[in-house]
mmCIF file of the C-alpha atoms, coordinates in Angstrom:
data_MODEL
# 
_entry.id   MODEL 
# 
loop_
_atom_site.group_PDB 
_atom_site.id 
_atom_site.type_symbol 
_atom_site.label_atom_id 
_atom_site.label_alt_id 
_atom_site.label_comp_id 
_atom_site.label_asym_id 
_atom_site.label_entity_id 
_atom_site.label_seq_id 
_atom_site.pdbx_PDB_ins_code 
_atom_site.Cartn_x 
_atom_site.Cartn_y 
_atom_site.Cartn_z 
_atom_site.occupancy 
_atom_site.B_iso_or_equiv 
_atom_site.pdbx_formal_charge 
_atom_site.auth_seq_id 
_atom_site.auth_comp_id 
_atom_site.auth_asym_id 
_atom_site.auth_atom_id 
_atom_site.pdbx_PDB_model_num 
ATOM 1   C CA . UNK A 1 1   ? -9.005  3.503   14.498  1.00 0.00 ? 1   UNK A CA 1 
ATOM 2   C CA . UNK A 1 2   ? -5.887  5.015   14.613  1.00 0.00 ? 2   UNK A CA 1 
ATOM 3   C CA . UNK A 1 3   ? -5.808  5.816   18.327  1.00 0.00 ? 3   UNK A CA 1 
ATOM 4   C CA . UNK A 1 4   ? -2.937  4.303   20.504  1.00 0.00 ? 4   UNK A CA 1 
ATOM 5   C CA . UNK A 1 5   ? -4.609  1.268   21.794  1.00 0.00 ? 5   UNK A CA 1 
ATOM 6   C CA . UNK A 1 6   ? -2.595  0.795   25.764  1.00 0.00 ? 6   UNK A CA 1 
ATOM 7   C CA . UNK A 1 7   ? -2.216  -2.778  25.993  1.00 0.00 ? 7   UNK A CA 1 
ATOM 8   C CA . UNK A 1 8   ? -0.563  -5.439  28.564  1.00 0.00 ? 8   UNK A CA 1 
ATOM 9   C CA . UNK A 1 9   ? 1.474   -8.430  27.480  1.00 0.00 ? 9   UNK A CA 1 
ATOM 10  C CA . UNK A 1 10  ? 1.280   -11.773 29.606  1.00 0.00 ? 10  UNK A CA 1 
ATOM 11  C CA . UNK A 1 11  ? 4.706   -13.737 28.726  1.00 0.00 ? 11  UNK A CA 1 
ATOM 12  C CA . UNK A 1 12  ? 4.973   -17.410 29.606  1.00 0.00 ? 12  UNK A CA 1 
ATOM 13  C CA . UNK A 1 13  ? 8.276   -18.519 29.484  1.00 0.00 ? 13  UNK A CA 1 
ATOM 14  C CA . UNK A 1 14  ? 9.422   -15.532 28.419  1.00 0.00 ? 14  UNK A CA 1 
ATOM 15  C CA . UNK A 1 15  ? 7.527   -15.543 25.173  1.00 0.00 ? 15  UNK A CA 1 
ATOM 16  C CA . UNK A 1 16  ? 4.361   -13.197 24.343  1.00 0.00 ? 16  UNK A CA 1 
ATOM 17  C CA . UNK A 1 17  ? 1.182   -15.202 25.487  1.00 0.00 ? 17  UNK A CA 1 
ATOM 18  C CA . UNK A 1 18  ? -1.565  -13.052 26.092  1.00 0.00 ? 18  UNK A CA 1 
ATOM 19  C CA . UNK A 1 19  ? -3.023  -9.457  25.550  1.00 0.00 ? 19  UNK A CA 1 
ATOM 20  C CA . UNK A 1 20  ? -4.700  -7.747  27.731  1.00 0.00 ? 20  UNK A CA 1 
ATOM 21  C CA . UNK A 1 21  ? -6.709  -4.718  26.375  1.00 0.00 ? 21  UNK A CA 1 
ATOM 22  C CA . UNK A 1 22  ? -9.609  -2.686  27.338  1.00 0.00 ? 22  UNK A CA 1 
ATOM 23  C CA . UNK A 1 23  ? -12.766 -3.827  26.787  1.00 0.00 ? 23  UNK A CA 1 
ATOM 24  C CA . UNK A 1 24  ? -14.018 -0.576  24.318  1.00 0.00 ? 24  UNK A CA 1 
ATOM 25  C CA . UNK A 1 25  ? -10.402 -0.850  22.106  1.00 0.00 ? 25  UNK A CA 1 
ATOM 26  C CA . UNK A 1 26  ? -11.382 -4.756  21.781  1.00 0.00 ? 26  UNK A CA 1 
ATOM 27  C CA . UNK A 1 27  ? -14.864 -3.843  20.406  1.00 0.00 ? 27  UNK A CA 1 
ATOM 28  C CA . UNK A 1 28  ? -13.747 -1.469  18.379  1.00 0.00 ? 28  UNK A CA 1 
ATOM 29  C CA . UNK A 1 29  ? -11.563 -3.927  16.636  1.00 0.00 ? 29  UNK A CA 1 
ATOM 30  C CA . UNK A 1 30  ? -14.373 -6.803  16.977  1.00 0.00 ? 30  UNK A CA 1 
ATOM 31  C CA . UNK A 1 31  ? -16.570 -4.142  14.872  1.00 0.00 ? 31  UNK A CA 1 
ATOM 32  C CA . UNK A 1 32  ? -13.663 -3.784  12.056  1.00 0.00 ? 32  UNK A CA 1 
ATOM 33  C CA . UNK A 1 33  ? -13.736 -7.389  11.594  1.00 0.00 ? 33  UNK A CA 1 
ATOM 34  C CA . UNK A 1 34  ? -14.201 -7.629  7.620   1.00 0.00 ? 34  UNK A CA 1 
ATOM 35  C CA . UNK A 1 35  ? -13.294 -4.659  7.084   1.00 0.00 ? 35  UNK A CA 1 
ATOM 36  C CA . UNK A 1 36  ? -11.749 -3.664  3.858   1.00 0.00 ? 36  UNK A CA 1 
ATOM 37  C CA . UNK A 1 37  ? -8.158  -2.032  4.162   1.00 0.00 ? 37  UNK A CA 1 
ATOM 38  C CA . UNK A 1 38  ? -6.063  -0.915  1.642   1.00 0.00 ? 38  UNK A CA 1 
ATOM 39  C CA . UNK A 1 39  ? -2.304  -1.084  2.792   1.00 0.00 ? 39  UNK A CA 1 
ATOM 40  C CA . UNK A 1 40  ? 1.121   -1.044  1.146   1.00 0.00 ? 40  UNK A CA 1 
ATOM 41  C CA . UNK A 1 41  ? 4.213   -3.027  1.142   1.00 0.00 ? 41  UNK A CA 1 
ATOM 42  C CA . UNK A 1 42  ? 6.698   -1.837  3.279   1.00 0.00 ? 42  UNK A CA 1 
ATOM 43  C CA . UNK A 1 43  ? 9.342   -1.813  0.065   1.00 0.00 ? 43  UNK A CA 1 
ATOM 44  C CA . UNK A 1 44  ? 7.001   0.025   -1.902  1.00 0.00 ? 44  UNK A CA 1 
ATOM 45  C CA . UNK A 1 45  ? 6.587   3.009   0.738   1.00 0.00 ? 45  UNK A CA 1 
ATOM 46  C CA . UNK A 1 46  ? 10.180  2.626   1.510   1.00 0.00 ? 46  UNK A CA 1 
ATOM 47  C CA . UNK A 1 47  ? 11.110  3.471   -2.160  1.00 0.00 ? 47  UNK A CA 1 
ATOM 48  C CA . UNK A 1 48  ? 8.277   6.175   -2.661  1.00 0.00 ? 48  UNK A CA 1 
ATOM 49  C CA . UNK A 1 49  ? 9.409   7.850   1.214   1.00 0.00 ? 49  UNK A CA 1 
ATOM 50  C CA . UNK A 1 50  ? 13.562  7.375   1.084   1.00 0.00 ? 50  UNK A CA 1 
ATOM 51  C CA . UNK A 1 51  ? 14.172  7.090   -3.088  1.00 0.00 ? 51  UNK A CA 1 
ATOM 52  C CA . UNK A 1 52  ? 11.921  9.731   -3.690  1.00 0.00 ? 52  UNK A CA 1 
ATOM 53  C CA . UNK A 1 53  ? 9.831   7.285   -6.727  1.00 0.00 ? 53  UNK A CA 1 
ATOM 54  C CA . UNK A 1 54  ? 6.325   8.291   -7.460  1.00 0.00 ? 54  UNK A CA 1 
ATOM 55  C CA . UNK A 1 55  ? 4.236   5.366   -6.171  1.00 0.00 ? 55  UNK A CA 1 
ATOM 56  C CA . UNK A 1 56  ? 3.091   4.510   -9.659  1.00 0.00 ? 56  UNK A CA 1 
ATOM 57  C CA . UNK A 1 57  ? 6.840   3.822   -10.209 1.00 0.00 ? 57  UNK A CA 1 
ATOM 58  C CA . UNK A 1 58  ? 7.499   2.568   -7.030  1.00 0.00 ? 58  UNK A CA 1 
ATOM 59  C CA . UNK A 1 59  ? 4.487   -0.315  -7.282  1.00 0.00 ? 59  UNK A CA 1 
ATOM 60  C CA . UNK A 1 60  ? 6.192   -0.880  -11.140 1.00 0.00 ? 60  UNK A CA 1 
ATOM 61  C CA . UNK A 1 61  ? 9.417   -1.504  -9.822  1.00 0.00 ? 61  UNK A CA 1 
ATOM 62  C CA . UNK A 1 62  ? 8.290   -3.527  -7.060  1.00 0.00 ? 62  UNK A CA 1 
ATOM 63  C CA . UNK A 1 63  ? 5.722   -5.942  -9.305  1.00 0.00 ? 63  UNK A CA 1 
ATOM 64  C CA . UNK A 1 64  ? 9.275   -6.339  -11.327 1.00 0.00 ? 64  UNK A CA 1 
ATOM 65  C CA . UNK A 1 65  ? 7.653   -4.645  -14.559 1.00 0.00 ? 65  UNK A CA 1 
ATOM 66  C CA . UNK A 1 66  ? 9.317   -2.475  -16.995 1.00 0.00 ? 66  UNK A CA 1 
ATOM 67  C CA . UNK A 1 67  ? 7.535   0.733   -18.404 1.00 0.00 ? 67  UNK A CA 1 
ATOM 68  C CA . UNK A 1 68  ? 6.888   -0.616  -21.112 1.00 0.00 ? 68  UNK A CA 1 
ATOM 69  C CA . UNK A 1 69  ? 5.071   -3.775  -19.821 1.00 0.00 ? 69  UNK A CA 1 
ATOM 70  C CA . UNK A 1 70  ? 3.305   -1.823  -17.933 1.00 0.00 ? 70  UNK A CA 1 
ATOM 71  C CA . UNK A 1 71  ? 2.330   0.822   -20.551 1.00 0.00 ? 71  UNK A CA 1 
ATOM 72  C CA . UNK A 1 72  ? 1.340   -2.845  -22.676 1.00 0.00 ? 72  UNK A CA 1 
ATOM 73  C CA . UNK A 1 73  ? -0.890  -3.630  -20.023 1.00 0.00 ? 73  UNK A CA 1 
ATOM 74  C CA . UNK A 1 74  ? -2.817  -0.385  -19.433 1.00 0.00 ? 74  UNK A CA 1 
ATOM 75  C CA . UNK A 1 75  ? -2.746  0.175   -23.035 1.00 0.00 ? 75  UNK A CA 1 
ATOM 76  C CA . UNK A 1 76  ? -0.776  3.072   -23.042 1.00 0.00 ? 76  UNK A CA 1 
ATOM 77  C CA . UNK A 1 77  ? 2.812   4.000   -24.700 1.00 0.00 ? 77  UNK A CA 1 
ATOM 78  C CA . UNK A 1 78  ? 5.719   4.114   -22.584 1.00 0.00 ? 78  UNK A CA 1 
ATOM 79  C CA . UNK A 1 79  ? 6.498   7.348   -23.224 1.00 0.00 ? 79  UNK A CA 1 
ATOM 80  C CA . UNK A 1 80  ? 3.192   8.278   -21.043 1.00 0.00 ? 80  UNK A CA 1 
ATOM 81  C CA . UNK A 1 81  ? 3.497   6.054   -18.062 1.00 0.00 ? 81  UNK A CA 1 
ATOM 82  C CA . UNK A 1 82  ? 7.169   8.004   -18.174 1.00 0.00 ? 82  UNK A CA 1 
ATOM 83  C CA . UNK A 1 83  ? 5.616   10.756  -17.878 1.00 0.00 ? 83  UNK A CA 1 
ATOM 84  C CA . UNK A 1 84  ? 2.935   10.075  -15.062 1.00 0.00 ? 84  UNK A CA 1 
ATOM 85  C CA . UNK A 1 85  ? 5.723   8.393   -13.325 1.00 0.00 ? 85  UNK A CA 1 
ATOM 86  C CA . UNK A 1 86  ? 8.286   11.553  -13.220 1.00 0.00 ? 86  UNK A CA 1 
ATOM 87  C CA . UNK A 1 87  ? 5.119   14.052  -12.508 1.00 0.00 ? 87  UNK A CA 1 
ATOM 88  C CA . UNK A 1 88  ? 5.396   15.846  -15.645 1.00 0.00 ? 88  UNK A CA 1 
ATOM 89  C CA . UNK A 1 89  ? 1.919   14.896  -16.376 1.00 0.00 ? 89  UNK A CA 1 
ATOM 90  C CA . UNK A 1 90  ? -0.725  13.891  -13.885 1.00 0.00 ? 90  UNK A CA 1 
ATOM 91  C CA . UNK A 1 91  ? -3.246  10.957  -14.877 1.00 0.00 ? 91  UNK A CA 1 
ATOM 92  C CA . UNK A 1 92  ? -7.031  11.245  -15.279 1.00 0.00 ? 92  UNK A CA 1 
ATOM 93  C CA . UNK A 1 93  ? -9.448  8.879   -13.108 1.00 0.00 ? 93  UNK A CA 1 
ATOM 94  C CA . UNK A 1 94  ? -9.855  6.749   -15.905 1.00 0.00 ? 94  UNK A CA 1 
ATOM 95  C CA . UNK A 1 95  ? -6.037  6.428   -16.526 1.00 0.00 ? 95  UNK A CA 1 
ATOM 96  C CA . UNK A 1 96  ? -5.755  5.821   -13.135 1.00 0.00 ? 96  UNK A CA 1 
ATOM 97  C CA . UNK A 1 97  ? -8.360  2.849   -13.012 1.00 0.00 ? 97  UNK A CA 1 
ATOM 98  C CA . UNK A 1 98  ? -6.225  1.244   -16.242 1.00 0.00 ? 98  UNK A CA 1 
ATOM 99  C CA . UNK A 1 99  ? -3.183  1.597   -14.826 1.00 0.00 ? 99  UNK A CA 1 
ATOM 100 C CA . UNK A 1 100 ? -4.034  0.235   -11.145 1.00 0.00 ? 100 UNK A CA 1 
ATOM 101 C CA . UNK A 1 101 ? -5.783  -2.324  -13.430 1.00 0.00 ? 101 UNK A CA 1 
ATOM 102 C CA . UNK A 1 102 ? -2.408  -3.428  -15.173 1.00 0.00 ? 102 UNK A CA 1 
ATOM 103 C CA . UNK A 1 103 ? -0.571  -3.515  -11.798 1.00 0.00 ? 103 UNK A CA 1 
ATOM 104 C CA . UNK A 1 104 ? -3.347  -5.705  -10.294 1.00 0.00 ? 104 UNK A CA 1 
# 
């Protein structure tokens, strides 16, 4: 649910307390309890949106790895994960798997 969800805030003491919401937004969000959502760290979408990095090099940089641990990891060379990274070549499903693989 992406919808804007109109909500009232109860402060006590000047501090957030309470939420009031209606009673079909609160369901809806009872009914995405468990649900599995894949989200990103706001440093990796800030260097993919404002630096202009791929987010394979983007989630590298982030996790602190070089190209060529990375390439290491997904069993690669460097020379490829260079390559997926500046968009001169664009990775298979498999390569894909091994690579989110070797970024955990």
């Amino acid at each position: 649910m992406n919808a804007h969800i109109e909500v009232q805030i109860i402060c006590h003491d000047g501090v957030p307390a309470f939420v009031v919401l209606p009673v079909a937004d609160y369901e809806a969000l009872l009914a995405r309890r468990g649900e599995k959502r894949t989200t990103l760290p706001h440093e990796v979408v800030k260097m993919n949106v404002q630096g202009g990095f791929s987010l394979l090099k983007a989630w590298r940089v982030w996790l602190g790895m070089s190209q060529s641990e990375l390439a290491e990891k997904a069993r690669m060379t460097q020379a490829q994960v260079a390559r997926f990274e500046s968009g001169k070549a664009i990775p298979r499903a498999d390569t894909l798997l091994k690579l989110s693989d070797a970024l955990g």
